[in-house]
C-alpha positions in Angstrom: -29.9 -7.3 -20.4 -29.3 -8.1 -16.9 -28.6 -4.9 -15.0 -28.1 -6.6 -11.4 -24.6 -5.7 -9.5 -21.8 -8.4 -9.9 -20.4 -7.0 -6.6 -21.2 -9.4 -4.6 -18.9 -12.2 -7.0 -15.8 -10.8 -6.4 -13.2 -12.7 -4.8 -12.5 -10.6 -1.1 -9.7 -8.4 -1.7 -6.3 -9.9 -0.7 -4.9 -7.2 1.8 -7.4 -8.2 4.4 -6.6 -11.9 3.9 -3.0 -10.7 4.3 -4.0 -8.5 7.5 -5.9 -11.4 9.0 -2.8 -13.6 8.8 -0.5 -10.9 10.0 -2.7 -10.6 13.2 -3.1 -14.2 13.8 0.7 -14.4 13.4 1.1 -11.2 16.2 -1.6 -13.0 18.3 0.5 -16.1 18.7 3.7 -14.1 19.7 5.5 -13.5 16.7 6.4 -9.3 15.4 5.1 -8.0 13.0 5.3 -5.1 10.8 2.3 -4.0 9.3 2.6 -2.4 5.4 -0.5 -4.1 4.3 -2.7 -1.4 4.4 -3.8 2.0 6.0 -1.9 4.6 7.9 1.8 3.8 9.0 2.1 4.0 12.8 5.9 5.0 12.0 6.5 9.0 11.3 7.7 9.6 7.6 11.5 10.0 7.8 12.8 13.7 7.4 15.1 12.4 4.5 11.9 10.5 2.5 10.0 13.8 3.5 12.7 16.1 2.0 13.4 14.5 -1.4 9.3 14.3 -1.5 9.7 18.3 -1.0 12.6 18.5 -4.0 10.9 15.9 -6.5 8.0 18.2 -6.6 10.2 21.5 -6.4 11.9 19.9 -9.8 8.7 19.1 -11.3 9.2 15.2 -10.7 5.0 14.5 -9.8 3.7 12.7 -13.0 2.9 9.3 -13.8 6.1 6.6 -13.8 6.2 4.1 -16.9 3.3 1.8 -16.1 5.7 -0.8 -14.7 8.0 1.3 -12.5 11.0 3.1 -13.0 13.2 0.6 -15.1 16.4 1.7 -13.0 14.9 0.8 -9.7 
């Protein structure tokens, strides 16, 4: 049995493709808004913030259905 790492076959993940054409787009002068990845530069909103605080208040922290929450 071959225990060598497959790492280095995997295909590059597809959020820095997607950063790398976001900045290219920014570099030739067009906005952009940047939800790829990594840490907002935007504060959270105070309303996103407080129903965060009453979800887990009410006990609202487990997994969803593994597709989402059918009503939204």
């Amino acid at each position: 049995m071959n225990d060598l790492s497959k790492r280095s076959v995997i295909a590059p993940i597809q959020a820095i493709d997607l950063m790398t054409a976001a900045f290219d787009l920014q570099r030739k002068g067009s906005s952009v808004i940047h939800m790829a990845v990594g840490q907002p530069a935007a504060p959270t909103p105070q309303v996103v913030r407080e129903a965060a605080e009453r979800a887990v208040r009410d006990g609202k922290i487990g997994y969803t259905e593994a597709l989402g929450i059918p009503s939204l």
